[in-house]
N, C-alpha and C positions, 0 to 999 in steps of 0.2 A: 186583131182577133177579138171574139168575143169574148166578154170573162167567166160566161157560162160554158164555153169552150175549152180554153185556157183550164179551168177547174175539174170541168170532165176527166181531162187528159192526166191532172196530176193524180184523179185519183185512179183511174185504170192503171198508172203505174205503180202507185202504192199496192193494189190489190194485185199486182202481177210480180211484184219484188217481193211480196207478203213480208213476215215479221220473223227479224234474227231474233229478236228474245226468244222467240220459241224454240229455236234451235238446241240441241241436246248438247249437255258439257259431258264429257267422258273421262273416266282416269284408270289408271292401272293398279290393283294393287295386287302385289308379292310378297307371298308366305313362302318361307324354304321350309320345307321338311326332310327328313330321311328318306322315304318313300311318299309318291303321292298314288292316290286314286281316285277318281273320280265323285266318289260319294261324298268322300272327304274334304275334296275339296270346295265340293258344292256346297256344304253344311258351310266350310267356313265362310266362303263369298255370303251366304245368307245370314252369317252373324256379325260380319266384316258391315253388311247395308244398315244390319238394323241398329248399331252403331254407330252410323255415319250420318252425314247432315243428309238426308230425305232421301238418296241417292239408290236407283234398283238397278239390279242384276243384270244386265245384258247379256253377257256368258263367261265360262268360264275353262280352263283349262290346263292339265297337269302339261308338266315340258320337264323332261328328267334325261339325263345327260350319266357316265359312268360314275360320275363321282358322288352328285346330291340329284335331290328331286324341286321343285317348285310349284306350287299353284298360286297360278297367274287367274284375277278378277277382274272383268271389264265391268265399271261400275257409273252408269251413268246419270245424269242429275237432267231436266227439262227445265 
């Protein structure tokens, strides 16, 4: 084979595999409260990011059961 052939080829696969570093890390975090709502919750997930190492908001959501409440933050990092 040619090695301008050869080379083509490695890079159409590079360009077609494209780049994991770019890929997004994601993590969970959990506040319990008494009650949650929505509002509240969101405030905290937005002061949970601006505290954390560079990491934004992806979404967020109250999950409340008979006993306690929780808001749950998807917080993810590029």
């Amino acid at each position: 084979m040619d090695a301008r052939y050869v080379a083509l080829c490695l890079f159409v696969i590079l360009i077609l595999h494209g780049d994991p570093t770019l890929a997004e890390t994601c993590r969970q975090f959990v506040k319990p409260h008494p009650f949650c709502f929505s509002a509240m919750c969101k405030a905290n997930c937005y002061l949970e990011r601006k505290f954390s190492d560079g990491s934004y908001v992806k979404g967020y959501e109250c999950q409340s059961n008979a006993f306690h409440s929780v808001c749950v933050c998807y917080l993810c990092k590029n």
